[in-house]
N, C-alpha and C positions, 0 to 999 in steps of 0.2 A: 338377447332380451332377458330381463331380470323377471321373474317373479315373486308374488308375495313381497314384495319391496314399495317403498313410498318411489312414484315417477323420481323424483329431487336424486336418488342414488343410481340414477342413468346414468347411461353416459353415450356420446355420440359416437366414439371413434378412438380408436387408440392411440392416433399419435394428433388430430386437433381436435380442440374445445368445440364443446356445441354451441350450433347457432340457438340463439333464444329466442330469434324474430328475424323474418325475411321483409326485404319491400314488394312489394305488389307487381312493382313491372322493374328489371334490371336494367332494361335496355330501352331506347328509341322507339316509341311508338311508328314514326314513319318509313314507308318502305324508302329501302337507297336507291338513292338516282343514280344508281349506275348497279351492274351486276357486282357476284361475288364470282374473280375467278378462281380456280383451283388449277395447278399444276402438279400435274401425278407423276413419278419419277419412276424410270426406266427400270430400274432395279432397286430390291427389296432391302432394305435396311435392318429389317430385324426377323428373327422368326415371331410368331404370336402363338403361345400355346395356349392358349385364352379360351374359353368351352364352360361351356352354360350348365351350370351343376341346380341340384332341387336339394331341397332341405325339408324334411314331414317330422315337426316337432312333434312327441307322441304328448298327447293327454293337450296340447292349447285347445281351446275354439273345439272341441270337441272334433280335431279332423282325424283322429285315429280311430278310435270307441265313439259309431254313431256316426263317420267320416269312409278314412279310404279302406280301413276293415270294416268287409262286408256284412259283418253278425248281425242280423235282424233284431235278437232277443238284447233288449238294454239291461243291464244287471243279473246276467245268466247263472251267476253264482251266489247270486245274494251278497253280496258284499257291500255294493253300493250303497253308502247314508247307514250305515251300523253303525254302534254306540260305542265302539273302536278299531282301531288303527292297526291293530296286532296282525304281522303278516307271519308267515311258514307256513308249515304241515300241520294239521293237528288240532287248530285252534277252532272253536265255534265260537267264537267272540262277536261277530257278524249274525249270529243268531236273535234273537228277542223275544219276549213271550207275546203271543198274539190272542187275547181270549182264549179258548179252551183248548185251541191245539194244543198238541204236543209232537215233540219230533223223537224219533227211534234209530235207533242205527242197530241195527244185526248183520252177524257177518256173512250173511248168507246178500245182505242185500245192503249194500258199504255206499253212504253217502257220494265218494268218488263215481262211481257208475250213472250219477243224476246231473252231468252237468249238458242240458240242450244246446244246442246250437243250431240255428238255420240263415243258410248263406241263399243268395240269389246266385243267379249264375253270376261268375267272375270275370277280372279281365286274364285273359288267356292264362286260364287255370291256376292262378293265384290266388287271391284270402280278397283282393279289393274289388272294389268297387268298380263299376265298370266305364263308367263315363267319366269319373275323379281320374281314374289310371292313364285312361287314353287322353285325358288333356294334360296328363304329364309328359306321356308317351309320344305326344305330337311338338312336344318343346324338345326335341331329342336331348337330353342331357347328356352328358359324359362324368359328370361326377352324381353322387349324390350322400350325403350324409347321413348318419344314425348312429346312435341316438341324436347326440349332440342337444344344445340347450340346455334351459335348463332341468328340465326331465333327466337328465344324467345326474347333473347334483344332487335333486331331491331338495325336499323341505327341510329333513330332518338327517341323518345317518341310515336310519331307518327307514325311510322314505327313496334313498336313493336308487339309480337303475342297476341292478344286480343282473347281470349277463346272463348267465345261469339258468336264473328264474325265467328269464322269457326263452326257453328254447327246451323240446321234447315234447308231451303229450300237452292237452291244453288243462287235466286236473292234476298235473304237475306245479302248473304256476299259478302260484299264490296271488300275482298280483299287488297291488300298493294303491297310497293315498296320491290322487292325481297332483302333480306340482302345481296344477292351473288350477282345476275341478276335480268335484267329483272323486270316481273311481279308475286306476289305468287297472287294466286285464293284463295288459303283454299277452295279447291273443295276437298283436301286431309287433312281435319282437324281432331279432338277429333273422332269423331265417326266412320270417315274410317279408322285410325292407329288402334280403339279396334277391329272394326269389325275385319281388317284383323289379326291384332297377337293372339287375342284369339282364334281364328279358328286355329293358330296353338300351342296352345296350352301355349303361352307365356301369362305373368302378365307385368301390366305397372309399368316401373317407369315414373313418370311423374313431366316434370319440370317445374316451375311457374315460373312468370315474377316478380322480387323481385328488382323493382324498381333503374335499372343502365341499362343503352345505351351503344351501342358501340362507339359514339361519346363522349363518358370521362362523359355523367352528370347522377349524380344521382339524386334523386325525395328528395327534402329537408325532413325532417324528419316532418314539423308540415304539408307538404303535402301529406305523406304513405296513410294516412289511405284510401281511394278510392281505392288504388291497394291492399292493405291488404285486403280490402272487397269482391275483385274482386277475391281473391283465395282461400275464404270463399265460394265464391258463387261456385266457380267451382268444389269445392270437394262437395259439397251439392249437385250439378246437376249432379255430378258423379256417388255416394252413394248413397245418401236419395232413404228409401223405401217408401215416404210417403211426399206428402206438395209439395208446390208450386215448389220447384225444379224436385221433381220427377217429378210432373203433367208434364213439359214441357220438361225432357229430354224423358218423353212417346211420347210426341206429335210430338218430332221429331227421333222418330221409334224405342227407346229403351224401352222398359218397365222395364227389372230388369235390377237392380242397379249394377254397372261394378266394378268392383275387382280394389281396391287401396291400395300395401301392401307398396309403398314408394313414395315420395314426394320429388322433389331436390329444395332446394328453389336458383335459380338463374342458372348462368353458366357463370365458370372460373372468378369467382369475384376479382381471386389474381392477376390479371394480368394488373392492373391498381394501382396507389396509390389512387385514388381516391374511386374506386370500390371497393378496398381492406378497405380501411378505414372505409368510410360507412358501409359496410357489417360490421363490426364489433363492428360499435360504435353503431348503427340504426335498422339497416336491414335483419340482421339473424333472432334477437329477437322480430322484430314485425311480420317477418311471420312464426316465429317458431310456434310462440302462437297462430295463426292462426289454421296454420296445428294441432298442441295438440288437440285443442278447437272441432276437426272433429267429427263427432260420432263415426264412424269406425278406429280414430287413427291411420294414417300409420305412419310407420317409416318416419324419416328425413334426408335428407342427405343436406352436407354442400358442396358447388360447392367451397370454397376454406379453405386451410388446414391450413391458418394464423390464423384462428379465434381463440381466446383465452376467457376463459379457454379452454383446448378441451376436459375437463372431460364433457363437456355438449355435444359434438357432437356424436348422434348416426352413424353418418354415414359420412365420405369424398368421395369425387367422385376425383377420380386419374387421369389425362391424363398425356399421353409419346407420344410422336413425338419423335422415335431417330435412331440411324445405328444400325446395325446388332451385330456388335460389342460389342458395350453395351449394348443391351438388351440379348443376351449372359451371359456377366458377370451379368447381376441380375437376373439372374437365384435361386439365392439363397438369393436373396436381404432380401423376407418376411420371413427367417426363423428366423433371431432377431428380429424382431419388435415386440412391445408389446401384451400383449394379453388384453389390458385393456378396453375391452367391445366398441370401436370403431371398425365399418365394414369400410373396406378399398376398394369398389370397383374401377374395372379400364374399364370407361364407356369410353374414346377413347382411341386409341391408333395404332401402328402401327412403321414398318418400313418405315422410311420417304426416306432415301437418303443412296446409296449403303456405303456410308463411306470411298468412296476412292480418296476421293481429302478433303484437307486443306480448311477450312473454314468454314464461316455461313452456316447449314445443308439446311436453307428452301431456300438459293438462290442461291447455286453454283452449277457446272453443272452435280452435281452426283445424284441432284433433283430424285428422280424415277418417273418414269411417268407412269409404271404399276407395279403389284411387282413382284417382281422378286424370283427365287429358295432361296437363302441366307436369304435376307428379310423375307420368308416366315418361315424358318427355326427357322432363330432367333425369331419368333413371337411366336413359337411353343414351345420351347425352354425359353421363357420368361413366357408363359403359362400355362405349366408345375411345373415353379413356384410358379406360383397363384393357381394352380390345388393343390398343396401340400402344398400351406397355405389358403388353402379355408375355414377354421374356421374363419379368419378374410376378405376374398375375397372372394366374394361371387357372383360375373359376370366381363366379361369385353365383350368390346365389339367394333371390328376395326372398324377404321373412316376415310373419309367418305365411306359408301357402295356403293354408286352409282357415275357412272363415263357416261354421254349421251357422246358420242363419237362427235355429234355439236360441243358440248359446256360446255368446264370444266373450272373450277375457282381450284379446286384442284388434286393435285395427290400424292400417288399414291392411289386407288379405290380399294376397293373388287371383283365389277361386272361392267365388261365392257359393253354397250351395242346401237346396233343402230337402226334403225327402225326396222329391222327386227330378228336382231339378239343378242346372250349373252353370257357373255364370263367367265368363271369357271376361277378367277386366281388361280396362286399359294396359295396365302393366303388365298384365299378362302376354298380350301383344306385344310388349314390348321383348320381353323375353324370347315370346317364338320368333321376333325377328333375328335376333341374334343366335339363338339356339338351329336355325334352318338359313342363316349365311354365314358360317363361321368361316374365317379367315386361317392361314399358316403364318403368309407371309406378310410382313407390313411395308409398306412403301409410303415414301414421306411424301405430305402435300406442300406446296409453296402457293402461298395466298397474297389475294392484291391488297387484299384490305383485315385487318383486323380479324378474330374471331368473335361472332356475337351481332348476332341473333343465329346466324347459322353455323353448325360446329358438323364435325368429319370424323368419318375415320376409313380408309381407304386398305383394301388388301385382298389379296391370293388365295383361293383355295389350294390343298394341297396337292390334289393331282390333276390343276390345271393352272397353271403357271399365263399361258395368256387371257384368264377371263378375272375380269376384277370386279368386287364387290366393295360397292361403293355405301356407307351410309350416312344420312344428314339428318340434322334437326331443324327445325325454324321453330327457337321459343317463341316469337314476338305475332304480337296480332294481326298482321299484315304479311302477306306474302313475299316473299324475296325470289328475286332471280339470280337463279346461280350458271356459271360456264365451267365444263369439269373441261379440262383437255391433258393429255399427253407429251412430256417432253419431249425433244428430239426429234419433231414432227412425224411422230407414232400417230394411228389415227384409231380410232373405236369402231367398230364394224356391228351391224345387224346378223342377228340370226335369233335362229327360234329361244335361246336360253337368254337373251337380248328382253328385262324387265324388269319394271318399276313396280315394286308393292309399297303400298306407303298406306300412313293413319294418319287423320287430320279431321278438325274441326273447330269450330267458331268460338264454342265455348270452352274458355282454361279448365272452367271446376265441373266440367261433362264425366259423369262414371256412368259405366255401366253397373243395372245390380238387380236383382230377383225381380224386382218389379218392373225394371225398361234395360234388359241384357241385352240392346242391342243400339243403344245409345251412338256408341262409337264403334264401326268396325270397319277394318281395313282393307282397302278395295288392292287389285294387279289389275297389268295391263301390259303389253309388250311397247319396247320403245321401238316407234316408229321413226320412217326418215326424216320427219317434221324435227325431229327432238335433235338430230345430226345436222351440224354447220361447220367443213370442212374438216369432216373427221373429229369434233368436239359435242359436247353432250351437251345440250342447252334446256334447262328446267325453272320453270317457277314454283317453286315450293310454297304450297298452299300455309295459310295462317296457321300456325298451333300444330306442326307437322313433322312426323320421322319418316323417311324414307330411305327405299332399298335398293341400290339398283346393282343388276348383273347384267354385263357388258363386256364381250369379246373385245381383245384390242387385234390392229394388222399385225 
């Protein structure tokens, strides 16, 4: 996502145009007169390393300051709305005169020593919040991102995220002018993003500052080398089991060296000619060789998909902002795409605008401003996708996740939430469904009829090879009957892990949101014998519905 940018210099996607308008319904309003069958094949066709990664943009929508950092006190250091921007050591620039006070520094009693802070209790002994974490906690993620967006690039040069500055005591870091709002702290820096994702079980991708602004300038090329050095240093103070990086990320409470399996260098570098070109001409290859040069070697990924050759990129990072409508239709998008040793993950993404009015998606009034049932759907639906080409898609991840009910800069959000309270969207669901059945292995469906209104994606967990996890959508406002069966007169068996979780309701543009959180939520139920007809799975999937099923075969 761009900020401080006019909507017009969006963009949906890296490799198609955005939609600019959806139709209202894509499909047949009437149910079909006859079922949808599926035939599920014997053996697996692909692996899927596909796993539900989280993204916490620092400074949007206020979910970090005011969000999933716990700090009570807003503006703890006085910085926030001062009469300048001046970040390091040293400066009182953030000071002002206030009628008669006056302020003192002696060195008996050093400004440094006044900075309060009061937390609530946290989620298992981390800096967050405790019901923000545990609804992250309960999408189990396996990836998750940080910085990444545009918080990494900054407004300004000066503005950008300095690695550095967020990590040791908390009146060590200075701090910056938020990319979105406000003030960032970097109270929520490098070491409370691993604390908290590796407690649940998630690996970093992690995005370096690869010298472009969001104000159009990139860093001349015979000036890189300082920032190049600067993501030397930070994967060494990551990594190293040993030498002066280690010695100081021990000193600031890490002792063993934190898990780095990818590296992005930059974000959304296509979305400028300026940024685009550099990256290309400059900028890729001097922090590629960077990152190589690492001891531990993580993968790379390219934050834009212009860069040429692209026999060199191990990795693109994908973003989609778009309507329902079309991320429907690319349901099937990655089944051509090449298999030519590039991982294609999709680190944002989302239902942006319901698609039912003409025009620019980010600024006419069909904007979403939570998401909505359809929205959701279609995410799921798009996902599923990516679930059945997960040999080359390997996470995605909606954005942004947090929405401070104060104060938002974006929408629509994953998790609504206000002082006191949190809110499970739609899309949310959609996520813990995938994040709590994820697949290994894919196996191919063979359909009677067309895809559309009901779409699939079929597959293996990893250490059970006879239990399949089935999941469907039905965009359409009417219910569908589907028959799932088993080639080679394989037959599906009951037992207690034998169940259907699904979300479904009447209305397309239903969200849930602080005022009615509980609009849509999604019911389980074990599949009974009724649902078996000779060893075949027989369901009607409700109007406006995703569903889950886990089902033993003979």
């Amino acid at each position: 996502m761009a900020a401080n940018r006019t909507t017009d210099d969006k963009r949906t996607s890296n490799f198609l145009s955005p939609s600019s308008s959806g139709l209202a319904r894509a499909f047949p309003l009437e149910k079909r007169a006859e079922a949808q069958t599926l035939t599920i094949s014997g053996q697996s066709v692909r692996e899927s390393k596909f796993g539900l990664g989280v993204f916490i943009e620092n400074n949007i929508n206020y979910g970090t300051d005011g969000g999933i950092y716990a700090e009570l006190i807003r503006n703890r250091a006085f910085q926030d709305g001062g009469n300048s921007d001046n970040v390091g050591s040293g400066t009182l620039e953030f000071w002002s005169e206030n009628g008669d006070a006056s302020l003192t520094l002696t060195e008996e009693s050093p400004l440094s020593d006044a900075l309060p802070n009061v937390f609530p209790p946290t989620w298992e002994g981390t800096t967050a919040r405790q019901d923000l974490a545990q609804l992250l906690a309960d999408l189990k993620p396996i990836y998750f991102r940080l910085p990444g967006g545009n918080t990494l690039e900054g407004n300004s040069l000066k503005q950008r995220f300095v690695w550095n500055n967020t990590v040791g005591s908390l009146p060590t870091r200075p701090g910056r002018k938020g990319t979105w709002a406000g003030w960032d702290t970097d109270g929520y820096g490098l070491h409370e993003a691993y604390d908290l994702f590796t407690k649940m079980g998630a690996e970093p991708i992690l995005g370096v500052f690869a010298g472009y602004t969001l104000n159009g300038v990139a860093v001349p090329q015979d000036q890189l080398q300082p920032y190049v050095d600067s993501v030397s240093d930070e994967i060494n103070y990551l990594t190293d089991t040993s030498g002066t990086w280690a010695d100081k990320r021990t000193a600031d409470g890490q002792a063993d060296p934190w898990k780095l399996p990818w590296v992005e260098i930059g974000n959304e570098d296509y979305l400028s000619t300026v940024g685009n070109d550099t990256y290309n001409e400059y900028r890729y290859d001097a922090f590629s060789e960077a990152v190589k040069s690492a001891n531990n070697q993580p993968g790379i990924i390219s934050s834009s998909a212009y860069y040429t050759p692209k026999d060199k990129l191990q990795a693109i990072d994908q973003h989609d902002y778009d309507v329902p409508q079309s991320l429907i239709q690319r349901w099937s998008e990655r089944d051509s795409w090449p298999r030519n040793g590039t991982q294609i993950p999709e680190l944002e993404f989302s239902a942006l605008n319901s698609g039912l009015c003409s025009g620019d998606i980010y600024n006419n009034e069909c904007r979403l401003k939570d998401p909505t049932l359809m929205g959701a759907l279609s995410e799921a639906t798009f996902m599923m996708g990516l679930e059945r080409n997960g040999d080359i898609s390997f996470s995605a991840m909606y954005a942004p996740l947090f929405k401070n009910e104060a104060s938002s800069q974006w929408t629509p959000d994953l998790i609504a939430f206000d002082i006191l309270n949190s809110v499970k969207t739609t899309s949310y669901y959609t996520q813990y469904g995938f994040g709590n059945n994820r697949i290994a292995q894919v196996h191919n469906v063979t359909a009677t009829m067309a895809p559309g209104p009901v779409y699939w994606s079929v597959g293996t967990p990893q250490e059970k090879p006879d239990q399949f996890v089935i999941k469907l959508t039905n965009v359409e406002d009417s219910p569908q009957d589907v028959v799932i069966q088993l080639e080679n007169g394989k037959a599906f068996t009951l037992s207690d892990e034998a169940q259907l979780w699904q979300m479904a309701g009447t209305d397309a543009q239903a969200a849930n949101t602080i005022s009615s959180p509980n609009t849509i939520v999604p019911t389980q139920r074990a599949i009974s014998a009724s649902d078996l007809v000779n060893g075949a799975l027989h369901l009607t999937l409700p109007a406006y519905s995703f569903a889950i099923v886990n089902i033993n075969s003979s």
